[in-house]
N, C-alpha and C positions, 0 to 999 in steps of 0.2 A: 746176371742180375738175380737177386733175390725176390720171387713173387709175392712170398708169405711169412710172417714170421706168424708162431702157435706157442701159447702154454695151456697145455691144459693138465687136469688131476686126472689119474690113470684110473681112478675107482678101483673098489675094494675088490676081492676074488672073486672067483664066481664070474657071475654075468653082470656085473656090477659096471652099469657102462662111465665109462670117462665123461670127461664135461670142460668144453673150453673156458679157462676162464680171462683168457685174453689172447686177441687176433689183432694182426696188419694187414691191410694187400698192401704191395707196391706199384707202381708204373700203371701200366696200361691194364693189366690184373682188374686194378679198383678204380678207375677213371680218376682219382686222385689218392694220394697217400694220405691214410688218415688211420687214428689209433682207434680200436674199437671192442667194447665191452661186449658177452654176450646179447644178441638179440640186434645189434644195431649196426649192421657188416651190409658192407664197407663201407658207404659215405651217407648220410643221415638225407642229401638231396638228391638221390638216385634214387629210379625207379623201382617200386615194390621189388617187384617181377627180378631184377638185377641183385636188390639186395640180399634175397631170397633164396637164389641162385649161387651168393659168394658164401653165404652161409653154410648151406650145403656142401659143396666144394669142400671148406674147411674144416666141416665134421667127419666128411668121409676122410679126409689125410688124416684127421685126430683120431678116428677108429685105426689106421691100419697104423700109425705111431703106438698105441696102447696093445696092440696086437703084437708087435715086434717086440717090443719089450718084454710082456710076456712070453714069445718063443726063446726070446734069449735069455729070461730068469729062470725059463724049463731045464733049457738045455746046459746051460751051468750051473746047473743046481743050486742058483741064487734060491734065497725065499721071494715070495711074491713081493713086492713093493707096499711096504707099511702105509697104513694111515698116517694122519699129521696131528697125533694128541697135542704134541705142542712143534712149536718151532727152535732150532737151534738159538741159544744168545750169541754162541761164537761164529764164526764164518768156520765153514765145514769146506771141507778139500774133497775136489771133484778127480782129482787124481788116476781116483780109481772107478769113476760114474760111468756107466753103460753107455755105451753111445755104440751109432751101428747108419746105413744108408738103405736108402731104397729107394727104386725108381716104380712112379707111376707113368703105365701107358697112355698114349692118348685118346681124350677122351674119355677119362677114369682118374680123376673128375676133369680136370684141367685139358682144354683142346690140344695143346702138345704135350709130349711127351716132359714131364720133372722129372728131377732127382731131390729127394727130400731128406736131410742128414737130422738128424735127432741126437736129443743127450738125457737120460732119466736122472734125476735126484729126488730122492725121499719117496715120497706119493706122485710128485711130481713130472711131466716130461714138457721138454723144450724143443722144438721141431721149426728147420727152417726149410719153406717150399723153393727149389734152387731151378732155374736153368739148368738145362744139362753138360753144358759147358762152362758150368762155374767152379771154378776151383773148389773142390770141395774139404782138400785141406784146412784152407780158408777159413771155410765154413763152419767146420768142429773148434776152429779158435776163435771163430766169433761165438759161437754157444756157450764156449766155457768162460766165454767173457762177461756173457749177459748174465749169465744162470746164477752166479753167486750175487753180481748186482741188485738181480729183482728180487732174488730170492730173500736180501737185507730188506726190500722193502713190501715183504708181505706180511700181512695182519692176519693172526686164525680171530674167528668170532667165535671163540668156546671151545670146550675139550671137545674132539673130538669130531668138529663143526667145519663148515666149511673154510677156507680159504680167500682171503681181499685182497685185490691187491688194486692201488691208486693206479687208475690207468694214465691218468694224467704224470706219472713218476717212469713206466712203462713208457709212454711216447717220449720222452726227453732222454733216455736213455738211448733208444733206438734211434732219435734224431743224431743222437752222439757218436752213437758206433755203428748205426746200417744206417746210413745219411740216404735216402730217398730209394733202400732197397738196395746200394752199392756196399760191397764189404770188403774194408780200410786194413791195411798192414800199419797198425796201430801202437808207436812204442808204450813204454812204461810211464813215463813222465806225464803222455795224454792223457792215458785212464787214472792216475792218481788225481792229475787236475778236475776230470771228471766226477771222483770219487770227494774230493775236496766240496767240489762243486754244489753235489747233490746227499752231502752229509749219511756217505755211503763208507762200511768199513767192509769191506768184499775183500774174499781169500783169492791167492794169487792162483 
């Protein structure tokens, strides 16, 4: 099962910290699945103290996702990951998009032991908190599924500005393709109907 789903901005060089700008829990993670903008992790009727807690949790995976990225645009002498002056009009092909695994121990943040698979595009990175027994094949084809999806429906607010993106467009997507945190062997026919659905033109 999938605990988490994460997007957040990698922030600029430097010490330029990243910033989530949209989280999930699943299952028993979040005492219910719910979509959730920064600040309001994970169910809006949980306790301070809990929500507080899953917040945390999802920042520390969003630092060490921004981290690996970083090591791996070191070490193949990618450039660092651009800002977003603007957004693509075309659907851009992840083909070739960074993607990589890593497992957190337990207790650092999560009481057991995850495996957390990530995919980076643009400024961008997309990171799913996994069981470690989750197929993690899977896993990199559910990212590259979502990543062009949300990525048609994010709004910059100005050159060179932060990033929007409707959370409410974000939860119906993930209700679509990670149905309660479970992830689907999903033909082609589905995600066009979904793409139909939600007046999304995403690269294959």
């Amino acid at each position: 099962m999938v605990r988490a789903f994460i997007l957040l901005a990698l922030g600029g060089p430097g010490p330029a910290p990243c910033r989530v700008l949209y989280a999930r829990t699943f299952g028993n993670s979040a005492g219910n699945s719910s979509g959730n903008s920064p600040g309001t992790l994970p169910h809006p009727g949980g306790p301070p103290r809990q929500r507080l807690r899953r917040k945390e949790q999802l920042l520390v995976v969003a630092r060490q996702v921004a981290s690996q990225c970083r090591l791996l645009q070191s070490s193949s002498g990618r450039p660092s990951a651009p800002q977003l002056p603007q957004l693509p009009d075309e659907p851009i092909s992840l083909q070739d998009a960074p993607a990589g695994l890593f497992q957190l121990p337990p207790g650092d943040p999560f009481p057991e032991r995850v495996t957390v698979a990530w995919l980076s595009v643009l400024a961008l990175a997309f990171a799913l908190v996994c069981d470690p027994q989750e197929n993690l094949s899977l896993a990199e084809i559910t990212l590259r599924r979502l990543a062009p999806r949300l990525l048609a429906s994010l709004r910059l607010l100005g050159p060179g500005a932060d990033v929007l993106l409707r959370p409410e467009t974000a939860d119906i997507l993930l209700d679509r393709l990670l149905p309660h945190g479970q992830m689907l062997f999903l033909n082609e026919r589905f995600l066009q109907a979904v793409d139909r659905e939600m007046g999304i033109k995403a690269s294959r």
